[in-house]
PyMOL Python script that loads the backbone (N, CA, C, O; Angstrom):
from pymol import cmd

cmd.read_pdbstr("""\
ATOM      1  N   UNK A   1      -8.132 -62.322 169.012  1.00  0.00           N
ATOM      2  CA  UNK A   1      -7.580 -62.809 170.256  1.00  0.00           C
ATOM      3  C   UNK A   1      -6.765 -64.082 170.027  1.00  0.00           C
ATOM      4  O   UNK A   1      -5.589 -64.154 170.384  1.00  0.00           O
ATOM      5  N   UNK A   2      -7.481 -65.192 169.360  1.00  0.00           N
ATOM      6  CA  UNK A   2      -6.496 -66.302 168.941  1.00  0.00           C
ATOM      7  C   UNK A   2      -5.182 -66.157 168.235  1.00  0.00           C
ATOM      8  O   UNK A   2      -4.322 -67.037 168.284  1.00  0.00           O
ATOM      9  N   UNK A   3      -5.023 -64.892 167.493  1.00  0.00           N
ATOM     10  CA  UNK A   3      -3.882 -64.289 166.640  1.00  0.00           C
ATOM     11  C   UNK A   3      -2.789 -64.666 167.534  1.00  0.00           C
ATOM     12  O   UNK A   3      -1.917 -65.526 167.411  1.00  0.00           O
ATOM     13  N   UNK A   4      -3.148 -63.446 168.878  1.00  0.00           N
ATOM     14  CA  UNK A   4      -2.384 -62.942 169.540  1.00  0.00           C
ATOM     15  C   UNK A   4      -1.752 -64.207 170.346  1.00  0.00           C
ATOM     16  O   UNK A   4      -0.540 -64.157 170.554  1.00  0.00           O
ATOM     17  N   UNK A   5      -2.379 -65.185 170.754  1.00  0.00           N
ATOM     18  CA  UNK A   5      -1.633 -66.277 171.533  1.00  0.00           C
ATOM     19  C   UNK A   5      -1.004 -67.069 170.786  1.00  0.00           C
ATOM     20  O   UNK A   5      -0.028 -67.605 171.310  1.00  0.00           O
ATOM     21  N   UNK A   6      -1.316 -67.427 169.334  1.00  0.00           N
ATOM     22  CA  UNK A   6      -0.707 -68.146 168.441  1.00  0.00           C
ATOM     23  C   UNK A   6       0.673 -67.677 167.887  1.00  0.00           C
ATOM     24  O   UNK A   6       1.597 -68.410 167.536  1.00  0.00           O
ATOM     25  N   UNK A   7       0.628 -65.940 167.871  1.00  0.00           N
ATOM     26  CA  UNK A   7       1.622 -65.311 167.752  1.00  0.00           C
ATOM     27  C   UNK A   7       2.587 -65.476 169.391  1.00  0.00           C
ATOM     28  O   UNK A   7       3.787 -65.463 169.118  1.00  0.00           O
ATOM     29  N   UNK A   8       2.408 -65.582 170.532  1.00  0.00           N
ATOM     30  CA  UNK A   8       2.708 -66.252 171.904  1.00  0.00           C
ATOM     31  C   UNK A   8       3.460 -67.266 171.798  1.00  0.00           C
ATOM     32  O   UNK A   8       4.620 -67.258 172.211  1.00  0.00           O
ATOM     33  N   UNK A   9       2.771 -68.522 171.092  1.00  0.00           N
ATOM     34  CA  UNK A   9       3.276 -69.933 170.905  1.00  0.00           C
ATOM     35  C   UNK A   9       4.587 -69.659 170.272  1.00  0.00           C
ATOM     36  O   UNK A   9       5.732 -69.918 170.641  1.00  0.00           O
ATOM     37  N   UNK A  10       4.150 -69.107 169.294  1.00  0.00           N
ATOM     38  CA  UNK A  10       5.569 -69.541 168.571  1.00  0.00           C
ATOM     39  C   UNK A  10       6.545 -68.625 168.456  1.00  0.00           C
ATOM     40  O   UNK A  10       7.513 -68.851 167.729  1.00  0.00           O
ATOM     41  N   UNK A  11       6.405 -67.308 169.255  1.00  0.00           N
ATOM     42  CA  UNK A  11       7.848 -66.662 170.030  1.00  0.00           C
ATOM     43  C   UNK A  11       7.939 -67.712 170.780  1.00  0.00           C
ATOM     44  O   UNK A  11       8.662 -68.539 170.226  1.00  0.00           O
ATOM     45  N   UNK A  12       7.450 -68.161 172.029  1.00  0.00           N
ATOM     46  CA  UNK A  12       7.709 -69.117 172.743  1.00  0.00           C
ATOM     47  C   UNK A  12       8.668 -70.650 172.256  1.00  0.00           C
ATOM     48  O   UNK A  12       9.550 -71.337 172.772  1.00  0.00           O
ATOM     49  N   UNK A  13       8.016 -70.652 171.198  1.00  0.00           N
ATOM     50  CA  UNK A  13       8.589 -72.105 171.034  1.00  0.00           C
ATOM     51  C   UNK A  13       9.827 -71.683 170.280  1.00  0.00           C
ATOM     52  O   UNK A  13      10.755 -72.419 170.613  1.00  0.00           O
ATOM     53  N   UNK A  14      10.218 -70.731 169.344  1.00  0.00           N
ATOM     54  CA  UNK A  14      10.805 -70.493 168.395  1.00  0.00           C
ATOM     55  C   UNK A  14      12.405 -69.822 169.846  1.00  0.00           C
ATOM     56  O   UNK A  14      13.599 -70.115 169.907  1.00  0.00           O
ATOM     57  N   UNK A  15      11.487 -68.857 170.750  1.00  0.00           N
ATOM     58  CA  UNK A  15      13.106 -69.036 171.701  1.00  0.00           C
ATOM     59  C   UNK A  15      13.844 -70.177 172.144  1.00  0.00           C
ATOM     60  O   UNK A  15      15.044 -70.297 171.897  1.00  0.00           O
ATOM     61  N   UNK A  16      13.052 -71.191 172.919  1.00  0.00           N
ATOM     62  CA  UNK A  16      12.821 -72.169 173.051  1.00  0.00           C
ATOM     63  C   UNK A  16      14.078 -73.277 172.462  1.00  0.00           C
ATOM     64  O   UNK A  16      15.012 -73.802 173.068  1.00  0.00           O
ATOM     65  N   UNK A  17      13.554 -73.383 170.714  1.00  0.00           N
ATOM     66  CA  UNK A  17      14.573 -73.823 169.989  1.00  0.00           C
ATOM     67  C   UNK A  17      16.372 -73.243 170.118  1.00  0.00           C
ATOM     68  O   UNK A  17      17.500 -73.707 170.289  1.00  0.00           O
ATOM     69  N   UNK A  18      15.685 -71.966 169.906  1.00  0.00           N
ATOM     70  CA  UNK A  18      17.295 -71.590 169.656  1.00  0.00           C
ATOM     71  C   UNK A  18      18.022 -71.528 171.199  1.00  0.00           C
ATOM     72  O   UNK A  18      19.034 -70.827 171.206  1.00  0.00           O
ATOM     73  N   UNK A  19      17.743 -72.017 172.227  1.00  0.00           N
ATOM     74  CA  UNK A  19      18.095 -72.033 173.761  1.00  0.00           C
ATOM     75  C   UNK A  19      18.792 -73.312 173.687  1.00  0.00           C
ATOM     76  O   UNK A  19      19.989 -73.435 173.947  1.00  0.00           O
ATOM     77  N   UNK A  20      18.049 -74.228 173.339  1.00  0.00           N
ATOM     78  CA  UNK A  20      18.239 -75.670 172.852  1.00  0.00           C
ATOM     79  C   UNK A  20      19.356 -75.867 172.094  1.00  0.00           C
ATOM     80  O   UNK A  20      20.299 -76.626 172.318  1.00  0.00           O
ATOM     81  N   UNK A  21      19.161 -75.066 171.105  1.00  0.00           N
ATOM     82  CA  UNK A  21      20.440 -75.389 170.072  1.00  0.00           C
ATOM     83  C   UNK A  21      21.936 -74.741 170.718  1.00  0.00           C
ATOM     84  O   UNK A  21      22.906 -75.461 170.954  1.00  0.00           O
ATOM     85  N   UNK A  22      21.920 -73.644 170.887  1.00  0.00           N
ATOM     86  CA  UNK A  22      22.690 -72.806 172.016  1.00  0.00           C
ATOM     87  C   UNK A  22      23.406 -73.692 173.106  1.00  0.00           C
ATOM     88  O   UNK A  22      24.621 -73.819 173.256  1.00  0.00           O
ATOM     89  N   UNK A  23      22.283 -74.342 173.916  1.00  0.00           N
ATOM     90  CA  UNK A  23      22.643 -74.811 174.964  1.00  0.00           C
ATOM     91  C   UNK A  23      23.686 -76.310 174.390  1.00  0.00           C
ATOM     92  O   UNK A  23      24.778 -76.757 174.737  1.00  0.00           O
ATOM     93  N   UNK A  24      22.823 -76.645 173.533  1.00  0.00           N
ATOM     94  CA  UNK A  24      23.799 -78.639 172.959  1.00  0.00           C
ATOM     95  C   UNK A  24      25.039 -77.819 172.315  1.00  0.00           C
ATOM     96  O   UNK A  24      26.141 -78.278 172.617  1.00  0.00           O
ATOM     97  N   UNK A  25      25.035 -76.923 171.656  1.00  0.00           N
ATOM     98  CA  UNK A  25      26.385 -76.013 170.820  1.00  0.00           C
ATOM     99  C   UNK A  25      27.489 -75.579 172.129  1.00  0.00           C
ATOM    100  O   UNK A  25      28.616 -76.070 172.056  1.00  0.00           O
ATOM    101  N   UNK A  26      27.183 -74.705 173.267  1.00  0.00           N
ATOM    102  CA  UNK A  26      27.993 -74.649 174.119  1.00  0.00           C
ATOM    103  C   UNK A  26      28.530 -75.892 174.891  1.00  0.00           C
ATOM    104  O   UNK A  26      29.693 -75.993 175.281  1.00  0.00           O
ATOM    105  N   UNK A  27      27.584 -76.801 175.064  1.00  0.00           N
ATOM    106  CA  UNK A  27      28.334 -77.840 176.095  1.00  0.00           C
ATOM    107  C   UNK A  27      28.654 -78.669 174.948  1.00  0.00           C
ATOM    108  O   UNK A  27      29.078 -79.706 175.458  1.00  0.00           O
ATOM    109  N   UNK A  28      28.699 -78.826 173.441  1.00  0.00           N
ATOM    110  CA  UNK A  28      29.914 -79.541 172.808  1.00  0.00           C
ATOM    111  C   UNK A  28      31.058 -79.544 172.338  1.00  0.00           C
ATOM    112  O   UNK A  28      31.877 -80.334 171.871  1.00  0.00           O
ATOM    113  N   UNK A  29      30.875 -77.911 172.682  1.00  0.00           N
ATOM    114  CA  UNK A  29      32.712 -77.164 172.660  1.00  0.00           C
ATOM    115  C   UNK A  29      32.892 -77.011 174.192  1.00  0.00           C
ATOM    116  O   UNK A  29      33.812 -76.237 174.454  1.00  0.00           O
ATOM    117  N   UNK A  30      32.372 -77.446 175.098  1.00  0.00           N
ATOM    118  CA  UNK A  30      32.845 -77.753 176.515  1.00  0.00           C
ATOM    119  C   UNK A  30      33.319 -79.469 176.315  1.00  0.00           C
ATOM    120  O   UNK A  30      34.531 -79.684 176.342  1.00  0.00           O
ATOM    121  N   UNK A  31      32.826 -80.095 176.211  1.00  0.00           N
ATOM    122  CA  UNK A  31      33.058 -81.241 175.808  1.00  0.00           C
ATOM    123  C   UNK A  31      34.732 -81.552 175.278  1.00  0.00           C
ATOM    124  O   UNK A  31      35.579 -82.277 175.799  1.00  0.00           O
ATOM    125  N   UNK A  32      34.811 -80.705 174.057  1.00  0.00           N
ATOM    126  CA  UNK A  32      35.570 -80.900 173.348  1.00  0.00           C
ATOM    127  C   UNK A  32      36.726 -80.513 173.444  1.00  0.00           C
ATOM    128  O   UNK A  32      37.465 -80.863 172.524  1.00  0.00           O
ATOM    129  N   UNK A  33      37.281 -79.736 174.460  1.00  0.00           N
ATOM    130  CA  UNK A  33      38.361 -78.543 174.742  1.00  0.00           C
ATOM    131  C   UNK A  33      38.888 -78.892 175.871  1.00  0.00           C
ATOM    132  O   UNK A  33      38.025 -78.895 176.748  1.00  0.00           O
ATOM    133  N   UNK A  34      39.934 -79.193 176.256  1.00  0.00           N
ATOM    134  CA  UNK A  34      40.425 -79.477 177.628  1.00  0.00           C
ATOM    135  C   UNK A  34      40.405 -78.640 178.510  1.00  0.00           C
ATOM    136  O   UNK A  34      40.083 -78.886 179.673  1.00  0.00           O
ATOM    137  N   UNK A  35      40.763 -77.488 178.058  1.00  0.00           N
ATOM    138  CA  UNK A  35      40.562 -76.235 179.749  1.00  0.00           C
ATOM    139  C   UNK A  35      38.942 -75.650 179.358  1.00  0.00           C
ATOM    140  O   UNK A  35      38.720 -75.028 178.319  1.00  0.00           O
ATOM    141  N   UNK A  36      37.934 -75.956 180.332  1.00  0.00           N
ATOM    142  CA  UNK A  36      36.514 -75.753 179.872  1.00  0.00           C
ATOM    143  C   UNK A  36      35.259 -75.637 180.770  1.00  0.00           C
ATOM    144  O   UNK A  36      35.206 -76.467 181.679  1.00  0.00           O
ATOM    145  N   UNK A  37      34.385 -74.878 180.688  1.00  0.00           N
ATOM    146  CA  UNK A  37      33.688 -74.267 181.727  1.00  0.00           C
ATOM    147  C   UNK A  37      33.072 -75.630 182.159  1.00  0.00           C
ATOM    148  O   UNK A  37      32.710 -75.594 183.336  1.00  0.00           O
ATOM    149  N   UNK A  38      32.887 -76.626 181.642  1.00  0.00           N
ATOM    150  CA  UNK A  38      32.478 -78.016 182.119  1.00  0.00           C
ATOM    151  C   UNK A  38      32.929 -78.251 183.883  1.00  0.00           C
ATOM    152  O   UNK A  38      32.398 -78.332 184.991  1.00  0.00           O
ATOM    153  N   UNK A  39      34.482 -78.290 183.124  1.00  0.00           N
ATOM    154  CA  UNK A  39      35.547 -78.813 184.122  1.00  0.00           C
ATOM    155  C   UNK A  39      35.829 -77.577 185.057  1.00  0.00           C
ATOM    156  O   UNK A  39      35.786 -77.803 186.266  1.00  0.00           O
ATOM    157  N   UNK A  40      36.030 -76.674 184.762  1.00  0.00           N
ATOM    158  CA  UNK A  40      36.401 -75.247 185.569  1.00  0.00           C
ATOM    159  C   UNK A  40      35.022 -75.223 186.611  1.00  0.00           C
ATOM    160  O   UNK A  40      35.444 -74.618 187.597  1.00  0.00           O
ATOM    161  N   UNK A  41      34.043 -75.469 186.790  1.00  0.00           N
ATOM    162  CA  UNK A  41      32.786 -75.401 187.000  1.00  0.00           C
ATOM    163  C   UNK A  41      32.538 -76.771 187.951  1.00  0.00           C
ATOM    164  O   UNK A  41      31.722 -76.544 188.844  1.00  0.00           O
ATOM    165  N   UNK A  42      32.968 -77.878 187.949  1.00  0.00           N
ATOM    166  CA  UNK A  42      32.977 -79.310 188.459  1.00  0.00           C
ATOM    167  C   UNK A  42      31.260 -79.835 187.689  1.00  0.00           C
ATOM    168  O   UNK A  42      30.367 -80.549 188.148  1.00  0.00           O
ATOM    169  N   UNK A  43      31.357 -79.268 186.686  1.00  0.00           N
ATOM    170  CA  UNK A  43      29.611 -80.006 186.342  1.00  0.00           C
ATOM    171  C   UNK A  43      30.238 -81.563 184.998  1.00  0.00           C
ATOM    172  O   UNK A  43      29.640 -82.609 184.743  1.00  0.00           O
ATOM    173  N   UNK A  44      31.481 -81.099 184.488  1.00  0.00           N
ATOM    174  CA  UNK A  44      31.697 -82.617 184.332  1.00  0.00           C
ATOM    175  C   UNK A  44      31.748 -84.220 185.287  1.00  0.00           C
ATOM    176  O   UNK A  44      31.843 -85.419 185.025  1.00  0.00           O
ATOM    177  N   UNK A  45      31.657 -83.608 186.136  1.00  0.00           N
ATOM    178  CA  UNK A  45      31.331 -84.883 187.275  1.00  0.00           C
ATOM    179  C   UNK A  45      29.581 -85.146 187.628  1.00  0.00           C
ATOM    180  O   UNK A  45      28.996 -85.846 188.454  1.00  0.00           O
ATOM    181  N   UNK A  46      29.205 -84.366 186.735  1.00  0.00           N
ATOM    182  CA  UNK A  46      27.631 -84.683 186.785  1.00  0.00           C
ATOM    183  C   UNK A  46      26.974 -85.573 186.454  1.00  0.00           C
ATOM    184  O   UNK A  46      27.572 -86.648 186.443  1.00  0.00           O
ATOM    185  N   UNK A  47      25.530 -85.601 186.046  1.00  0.00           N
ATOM    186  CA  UNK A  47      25.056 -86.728 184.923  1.00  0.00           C
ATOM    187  C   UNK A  47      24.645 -85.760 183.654  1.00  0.00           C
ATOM    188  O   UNK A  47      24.196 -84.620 183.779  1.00  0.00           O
ATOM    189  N   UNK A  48      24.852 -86.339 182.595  1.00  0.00           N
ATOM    190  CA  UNK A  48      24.472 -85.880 181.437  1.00  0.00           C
ATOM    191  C   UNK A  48      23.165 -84.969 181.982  1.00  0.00           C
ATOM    192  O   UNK A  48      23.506 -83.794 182.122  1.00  0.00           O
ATOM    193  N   UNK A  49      22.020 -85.169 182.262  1.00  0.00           N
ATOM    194  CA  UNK A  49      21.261 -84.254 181.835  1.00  0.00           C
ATOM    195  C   UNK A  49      21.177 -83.540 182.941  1.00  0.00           C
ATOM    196  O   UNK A  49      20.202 -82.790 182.887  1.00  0.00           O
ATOM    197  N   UNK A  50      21.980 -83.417 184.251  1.00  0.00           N
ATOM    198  CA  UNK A  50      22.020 -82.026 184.731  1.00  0.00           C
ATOM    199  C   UNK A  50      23.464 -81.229 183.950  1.00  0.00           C
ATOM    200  O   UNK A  50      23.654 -80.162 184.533  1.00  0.00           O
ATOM    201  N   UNK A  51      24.140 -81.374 183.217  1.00  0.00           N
ATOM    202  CA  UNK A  51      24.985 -81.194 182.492  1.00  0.00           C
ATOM    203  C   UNK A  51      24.322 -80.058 181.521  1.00  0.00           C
ATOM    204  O   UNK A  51      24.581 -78.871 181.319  1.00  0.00           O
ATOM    205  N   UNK A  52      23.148 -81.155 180.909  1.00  0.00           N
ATOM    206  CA  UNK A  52      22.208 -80.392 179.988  1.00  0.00           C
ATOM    207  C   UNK A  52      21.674 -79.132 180.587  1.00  0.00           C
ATOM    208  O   UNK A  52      22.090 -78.066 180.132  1.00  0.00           O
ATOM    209  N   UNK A  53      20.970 -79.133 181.368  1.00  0.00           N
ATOM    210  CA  UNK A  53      20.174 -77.963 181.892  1.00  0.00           C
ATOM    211  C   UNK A  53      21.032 -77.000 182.853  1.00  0.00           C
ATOM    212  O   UNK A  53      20.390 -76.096 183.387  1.00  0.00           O
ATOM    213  N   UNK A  54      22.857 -77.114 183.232  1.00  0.00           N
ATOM    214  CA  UNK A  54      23.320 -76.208 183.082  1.00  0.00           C
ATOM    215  C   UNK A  54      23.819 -75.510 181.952  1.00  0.00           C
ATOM    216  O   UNK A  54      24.127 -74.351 182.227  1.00  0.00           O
ATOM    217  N   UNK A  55      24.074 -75.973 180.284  1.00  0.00           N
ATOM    218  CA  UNK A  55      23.843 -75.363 179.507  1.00  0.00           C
ATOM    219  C   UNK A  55      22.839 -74.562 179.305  1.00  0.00           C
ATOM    220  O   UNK A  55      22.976 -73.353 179.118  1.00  0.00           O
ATOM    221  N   UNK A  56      21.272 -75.425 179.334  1.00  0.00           N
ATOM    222  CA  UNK A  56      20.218 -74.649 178.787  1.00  0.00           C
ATOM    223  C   UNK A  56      20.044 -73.237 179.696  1.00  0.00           C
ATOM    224  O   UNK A  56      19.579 -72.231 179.160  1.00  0.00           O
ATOM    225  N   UNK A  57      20.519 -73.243 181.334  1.00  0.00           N
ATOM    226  CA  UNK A  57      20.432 -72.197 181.847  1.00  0.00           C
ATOM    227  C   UNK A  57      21.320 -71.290 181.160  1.00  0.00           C
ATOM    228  O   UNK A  57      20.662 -70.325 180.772  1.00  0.00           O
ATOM    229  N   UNK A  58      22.317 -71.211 180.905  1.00  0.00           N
ATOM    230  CA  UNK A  58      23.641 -70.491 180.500  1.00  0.00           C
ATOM    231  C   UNK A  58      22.909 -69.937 178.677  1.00  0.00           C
ATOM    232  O   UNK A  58      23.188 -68.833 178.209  1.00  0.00           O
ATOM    233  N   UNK A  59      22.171 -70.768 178.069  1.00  0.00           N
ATOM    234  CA  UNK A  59      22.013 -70.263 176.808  1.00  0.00           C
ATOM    235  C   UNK A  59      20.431 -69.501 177.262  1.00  0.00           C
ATOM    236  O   UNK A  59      20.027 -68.735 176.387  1.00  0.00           O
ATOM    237  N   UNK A  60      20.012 -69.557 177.827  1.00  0.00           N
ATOM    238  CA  UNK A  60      18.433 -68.804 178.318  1.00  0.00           C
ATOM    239  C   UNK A  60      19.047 -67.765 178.673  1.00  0.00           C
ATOM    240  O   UNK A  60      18.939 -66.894 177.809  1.00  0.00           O
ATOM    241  N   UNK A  61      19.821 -67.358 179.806  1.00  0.00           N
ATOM    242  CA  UNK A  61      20.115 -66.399 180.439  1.00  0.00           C
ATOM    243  C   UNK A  61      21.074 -65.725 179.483  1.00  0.00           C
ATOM    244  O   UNK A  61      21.062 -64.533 179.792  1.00  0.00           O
ATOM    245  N   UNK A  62      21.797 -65.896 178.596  1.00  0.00           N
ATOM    246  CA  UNK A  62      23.054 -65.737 177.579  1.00  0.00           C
ATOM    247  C   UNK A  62      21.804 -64.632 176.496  1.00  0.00           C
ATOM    248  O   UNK A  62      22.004 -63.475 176.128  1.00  0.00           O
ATOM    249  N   UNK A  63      20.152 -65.795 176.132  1.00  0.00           N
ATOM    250  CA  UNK A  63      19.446 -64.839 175.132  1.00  0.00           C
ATOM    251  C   UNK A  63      18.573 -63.752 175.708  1.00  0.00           C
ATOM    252  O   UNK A  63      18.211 -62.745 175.099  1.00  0.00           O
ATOM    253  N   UNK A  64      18.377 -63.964 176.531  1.00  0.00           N
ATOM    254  CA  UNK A  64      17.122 -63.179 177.782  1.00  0.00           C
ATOM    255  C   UNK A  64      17.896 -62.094 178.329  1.00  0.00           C
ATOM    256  O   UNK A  64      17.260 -61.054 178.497  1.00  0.00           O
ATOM    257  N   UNK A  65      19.415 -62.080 178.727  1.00  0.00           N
ATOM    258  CA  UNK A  65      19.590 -61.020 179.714  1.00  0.00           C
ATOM    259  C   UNK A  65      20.939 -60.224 179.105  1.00  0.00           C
ATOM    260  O   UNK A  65      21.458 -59.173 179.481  1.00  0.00           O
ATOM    261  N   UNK A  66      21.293 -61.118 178.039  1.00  0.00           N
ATOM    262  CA  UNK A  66      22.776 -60.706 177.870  1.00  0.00           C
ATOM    263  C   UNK A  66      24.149 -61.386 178.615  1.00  0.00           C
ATOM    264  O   UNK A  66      25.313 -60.985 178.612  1.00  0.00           O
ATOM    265  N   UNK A  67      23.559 -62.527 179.226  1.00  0.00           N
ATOM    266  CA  UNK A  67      24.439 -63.120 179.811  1.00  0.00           C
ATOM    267  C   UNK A  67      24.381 -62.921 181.390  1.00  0.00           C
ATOM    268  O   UNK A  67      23.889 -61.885 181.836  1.00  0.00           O
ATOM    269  N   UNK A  68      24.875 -63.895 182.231  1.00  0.00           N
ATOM    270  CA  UNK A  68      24.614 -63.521 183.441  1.00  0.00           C
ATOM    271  C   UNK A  68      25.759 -63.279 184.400  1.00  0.00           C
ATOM    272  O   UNK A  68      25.901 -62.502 185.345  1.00  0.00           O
ATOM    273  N   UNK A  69      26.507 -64.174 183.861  1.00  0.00           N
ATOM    274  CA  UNK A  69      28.214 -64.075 184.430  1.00  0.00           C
ATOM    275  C   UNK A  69      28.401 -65.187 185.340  1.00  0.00           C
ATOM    276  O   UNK A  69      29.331 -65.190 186.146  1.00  0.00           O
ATOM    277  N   UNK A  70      27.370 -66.347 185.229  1.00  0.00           N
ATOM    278  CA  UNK A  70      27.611 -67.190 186.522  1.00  0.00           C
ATOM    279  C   UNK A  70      28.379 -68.013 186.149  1.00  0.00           C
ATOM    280  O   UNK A  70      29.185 -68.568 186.896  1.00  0.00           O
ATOM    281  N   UNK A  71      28.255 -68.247 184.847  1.00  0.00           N
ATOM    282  CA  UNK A  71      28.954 -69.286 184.095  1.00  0.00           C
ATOM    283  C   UNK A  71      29.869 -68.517 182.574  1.00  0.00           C
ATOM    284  O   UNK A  71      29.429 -68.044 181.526  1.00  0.00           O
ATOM    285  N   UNK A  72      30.980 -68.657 182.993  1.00  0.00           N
ATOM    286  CA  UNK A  72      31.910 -68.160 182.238  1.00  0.00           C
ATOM    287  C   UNK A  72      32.666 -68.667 181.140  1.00  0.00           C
ATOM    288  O   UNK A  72      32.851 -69.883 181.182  1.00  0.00           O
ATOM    289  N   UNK A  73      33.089 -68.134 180.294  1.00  0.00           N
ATOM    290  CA  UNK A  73      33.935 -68.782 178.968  1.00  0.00           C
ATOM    291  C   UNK A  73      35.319 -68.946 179.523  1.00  0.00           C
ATOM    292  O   UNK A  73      35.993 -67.998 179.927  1.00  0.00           O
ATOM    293  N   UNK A  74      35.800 -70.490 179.521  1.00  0.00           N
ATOM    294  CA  UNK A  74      37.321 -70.875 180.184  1.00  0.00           C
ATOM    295  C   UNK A  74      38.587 -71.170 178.780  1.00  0.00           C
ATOM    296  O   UNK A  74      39.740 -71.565 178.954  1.00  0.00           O
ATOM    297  N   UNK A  75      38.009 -70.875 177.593  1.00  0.00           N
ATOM    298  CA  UNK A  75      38.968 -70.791 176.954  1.00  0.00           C
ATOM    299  C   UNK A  75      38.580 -69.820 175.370  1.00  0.00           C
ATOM    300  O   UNK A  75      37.528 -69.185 175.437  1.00  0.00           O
ATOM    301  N   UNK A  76      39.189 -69.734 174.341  1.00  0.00           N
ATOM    302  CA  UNK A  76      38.960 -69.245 173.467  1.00  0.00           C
ATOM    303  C   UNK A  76      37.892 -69.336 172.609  1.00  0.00           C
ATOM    304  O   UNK A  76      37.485 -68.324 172.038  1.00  0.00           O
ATOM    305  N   UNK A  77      37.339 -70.506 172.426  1.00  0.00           N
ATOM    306  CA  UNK A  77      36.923 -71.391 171.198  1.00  0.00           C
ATOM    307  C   UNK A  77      35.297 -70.843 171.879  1.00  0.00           C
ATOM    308  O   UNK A  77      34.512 -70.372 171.055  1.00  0.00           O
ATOM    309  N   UNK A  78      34.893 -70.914 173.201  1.00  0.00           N
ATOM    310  CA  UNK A  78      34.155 -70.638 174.308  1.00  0.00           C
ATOM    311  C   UNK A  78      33.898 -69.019 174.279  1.00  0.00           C
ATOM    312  O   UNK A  78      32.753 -68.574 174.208  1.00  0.00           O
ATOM    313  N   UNK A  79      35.050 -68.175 174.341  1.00  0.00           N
ATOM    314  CA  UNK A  79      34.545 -66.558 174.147  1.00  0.00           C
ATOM    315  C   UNK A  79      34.231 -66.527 173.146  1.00  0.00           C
ATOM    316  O   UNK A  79      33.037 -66.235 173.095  1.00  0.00           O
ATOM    317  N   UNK A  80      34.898 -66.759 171.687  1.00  0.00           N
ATOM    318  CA  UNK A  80      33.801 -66.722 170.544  1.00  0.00           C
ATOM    319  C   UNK A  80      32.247 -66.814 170.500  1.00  0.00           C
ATOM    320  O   UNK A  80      31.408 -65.974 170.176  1.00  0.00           O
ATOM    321  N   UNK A  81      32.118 -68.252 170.977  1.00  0.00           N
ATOM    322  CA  UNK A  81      30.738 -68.695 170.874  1.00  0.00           C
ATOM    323  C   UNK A  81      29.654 -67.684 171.618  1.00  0.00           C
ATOM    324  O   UNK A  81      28.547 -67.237 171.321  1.00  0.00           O
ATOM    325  N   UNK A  82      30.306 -67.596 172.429  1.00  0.00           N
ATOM    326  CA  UNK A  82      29.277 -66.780 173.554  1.00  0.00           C
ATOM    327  C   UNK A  82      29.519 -65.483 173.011  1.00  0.00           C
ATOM    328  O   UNK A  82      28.502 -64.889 173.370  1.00  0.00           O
ATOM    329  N   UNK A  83      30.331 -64.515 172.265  1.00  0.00           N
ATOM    330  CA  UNK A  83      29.965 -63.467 171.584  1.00  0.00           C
ATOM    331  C   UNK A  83      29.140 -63.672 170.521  1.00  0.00           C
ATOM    332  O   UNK A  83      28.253 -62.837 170.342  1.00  0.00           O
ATOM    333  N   UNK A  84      29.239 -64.664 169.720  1.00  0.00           N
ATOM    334  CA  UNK A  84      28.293 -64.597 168.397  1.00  0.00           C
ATOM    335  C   UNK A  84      26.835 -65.077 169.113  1.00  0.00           C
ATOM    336  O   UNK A  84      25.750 -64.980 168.539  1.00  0.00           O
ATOM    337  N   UNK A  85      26.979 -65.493 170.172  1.00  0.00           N
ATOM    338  CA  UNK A  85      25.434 -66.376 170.810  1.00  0.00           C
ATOM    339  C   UNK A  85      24.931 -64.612 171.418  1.00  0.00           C
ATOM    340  O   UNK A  85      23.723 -64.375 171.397  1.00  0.00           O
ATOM    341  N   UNK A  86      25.812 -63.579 171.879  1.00  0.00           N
ATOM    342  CA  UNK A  86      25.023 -62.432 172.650  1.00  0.00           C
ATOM    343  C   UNK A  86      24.524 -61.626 171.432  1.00  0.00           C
ATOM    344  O   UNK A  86      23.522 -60.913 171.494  1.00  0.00           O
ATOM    345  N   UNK A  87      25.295 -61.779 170.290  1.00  0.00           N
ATOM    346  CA  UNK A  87      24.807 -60.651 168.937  1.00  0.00           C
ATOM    347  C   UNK A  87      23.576 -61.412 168.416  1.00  0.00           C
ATOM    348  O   UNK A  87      22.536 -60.755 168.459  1.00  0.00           O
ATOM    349  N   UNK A  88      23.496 -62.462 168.010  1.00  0.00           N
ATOM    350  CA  UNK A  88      22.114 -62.924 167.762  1.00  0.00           C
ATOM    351  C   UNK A  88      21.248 -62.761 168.805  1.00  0.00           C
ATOM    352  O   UNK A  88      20.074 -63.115 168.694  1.00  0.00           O
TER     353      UNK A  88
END
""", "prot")
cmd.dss("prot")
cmd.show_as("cartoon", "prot")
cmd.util.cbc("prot")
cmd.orient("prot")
């Protein structure tokens, strides 16, 4: 029984990470790009960490569902990412 939750934890934590990494990776090529789902979106007028946790939604929903469509890729550099982020 302990297997089984320990094996729990660390799917858990191990998605977790890569949501995280996902999420800081998309909003630093939002960051970085002038036409960008940041700005297309008005969440550059935010504060940093609701900034953050519209990434982390966008990379959760991006590994969990295949993407959700709420939040879209506004330039090139952006559809890449988010194809190599749906194949992993």
């Amino acid at each position: 029984m302990f297997k089984m939750y320990r094996h729990i934890s660390w799917i858990s934590i191990t998605s977790f990470l890569f949501a995280h990494i996902f999420a800081c990776i998309f909003y630093f090529i939002g960051q970085n790009s002038e036409k960008n789902w940041l700005h297309f979106y008005s969440i550059d007028a935010k504060t940093i960490p609701e900034q953050y946790l519209y990434s982390l939604y966008w990379a959760i929903m991006t590994i969990f569902t295949l993407g959700s469509g709420l939040i879209a890729p506004q330039n090139n550099v952006e559809v890449c990412f988010i194809m190599i982020s749906a194949i992993l």
